[in-house]
C-alpha positions in Angstrom: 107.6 143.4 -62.3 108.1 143.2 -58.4 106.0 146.1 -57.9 103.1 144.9 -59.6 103.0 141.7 -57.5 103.2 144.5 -54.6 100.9 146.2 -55.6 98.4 143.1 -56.0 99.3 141.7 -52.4 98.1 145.5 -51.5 94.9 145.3 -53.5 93.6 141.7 -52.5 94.5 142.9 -48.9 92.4 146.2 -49.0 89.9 144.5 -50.7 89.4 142.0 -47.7 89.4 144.5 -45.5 87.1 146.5 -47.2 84.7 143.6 -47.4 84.9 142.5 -43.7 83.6 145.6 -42.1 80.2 147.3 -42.8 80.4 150.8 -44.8 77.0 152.7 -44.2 77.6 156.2 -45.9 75.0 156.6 -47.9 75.4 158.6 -51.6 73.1 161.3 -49.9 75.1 161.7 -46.8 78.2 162.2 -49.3 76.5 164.8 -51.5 75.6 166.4 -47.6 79.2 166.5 -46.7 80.5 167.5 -50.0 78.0 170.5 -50.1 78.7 171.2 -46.2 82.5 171.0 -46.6 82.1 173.0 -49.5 85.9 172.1 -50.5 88.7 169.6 -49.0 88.0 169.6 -45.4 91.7 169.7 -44.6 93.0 172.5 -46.7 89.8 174.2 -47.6 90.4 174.3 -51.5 87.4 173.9 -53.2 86.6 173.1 -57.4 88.7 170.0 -57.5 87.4 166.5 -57.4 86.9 165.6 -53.9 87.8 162.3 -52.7 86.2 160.1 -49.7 88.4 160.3 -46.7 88.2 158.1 -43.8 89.5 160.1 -40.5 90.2 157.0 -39.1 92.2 154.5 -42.0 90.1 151.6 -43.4 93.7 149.8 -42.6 93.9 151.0 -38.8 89.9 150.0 -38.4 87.9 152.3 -39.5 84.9 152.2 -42.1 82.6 154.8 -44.6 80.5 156.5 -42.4 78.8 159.4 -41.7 81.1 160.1 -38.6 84.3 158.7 -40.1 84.5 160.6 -43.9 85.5 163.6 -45.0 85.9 165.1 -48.4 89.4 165.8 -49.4 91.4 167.2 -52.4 93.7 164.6 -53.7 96.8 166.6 -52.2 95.3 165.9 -48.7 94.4 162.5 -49.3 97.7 161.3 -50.5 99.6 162.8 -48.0 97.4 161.1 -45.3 97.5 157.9 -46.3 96.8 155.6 -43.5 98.2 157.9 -40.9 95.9 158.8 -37.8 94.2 162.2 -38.0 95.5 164.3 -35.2 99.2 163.2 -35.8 98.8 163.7 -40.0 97.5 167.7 -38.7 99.9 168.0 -36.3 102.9 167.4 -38.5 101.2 169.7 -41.8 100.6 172.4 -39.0 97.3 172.3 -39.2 94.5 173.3 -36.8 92.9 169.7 -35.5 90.5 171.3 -33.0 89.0 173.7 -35.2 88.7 170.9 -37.8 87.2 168.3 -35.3 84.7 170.9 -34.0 83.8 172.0 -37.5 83.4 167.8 -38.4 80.9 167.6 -35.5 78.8 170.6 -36.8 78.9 169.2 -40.1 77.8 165.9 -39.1 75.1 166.9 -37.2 74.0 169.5 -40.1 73.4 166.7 -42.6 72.2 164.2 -40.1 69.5 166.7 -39.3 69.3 167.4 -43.2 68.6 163.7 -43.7 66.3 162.9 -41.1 64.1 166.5 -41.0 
């Protein structure tokens, strides 16, 4: 039973936080990252449900936007957590400057998609 009262401390908590700050990703900028990404943007695999990411945790600050989301696999997701970016990539080996230059490209693909 103690983990269900855990687990609603956790959910009245997120749900304050999620209410205090402004969330601005629109469902078209989603579809424009999903199609972009074409896959998890961590691990690249694709034909999975894709979940909204925040690179920088809802917990630690950050909010749904266009410059803040990425789609990820569940895996990815999970294993994240509420960890900052560059030291969840570093630890799984992965390559954070190619991903953070690819992010920039993709952001300014489907801003430019949106707007022209």
């Amino acid at each position: 039973m103690p983990s269900r009262t855990r687990a609603a401390r956790y959910a009245a908590r997120r749900k304050r936080r999620m209410a205090a700050v402004d969330h601005d990703l629109t469902d078209h900028q989603w579809a424009g990252l999903v199609a972009a990404w074409a896959g998890c943007a961590y691990c690249g695999a694709a034909g999975g449900a894709l979940q909204k990411d925040c690179m920088l945790p809802i917990s630690r600050g950050g909010r749904y936007t266009l410059a803040n989301v990425v789609p990820a696999c569940g895996s990815c997701n999970a294993s994240k957590c509420n960890t900052e970016l560059t030291t969840w990539m570093r630890r799984k080996r992965l390559d954070e400057a190619a991903f953070l230059v690819r992010q920039l490209e993709v952001r300014r693909s489907v801003e430019a998609a949106l707007t022209g």
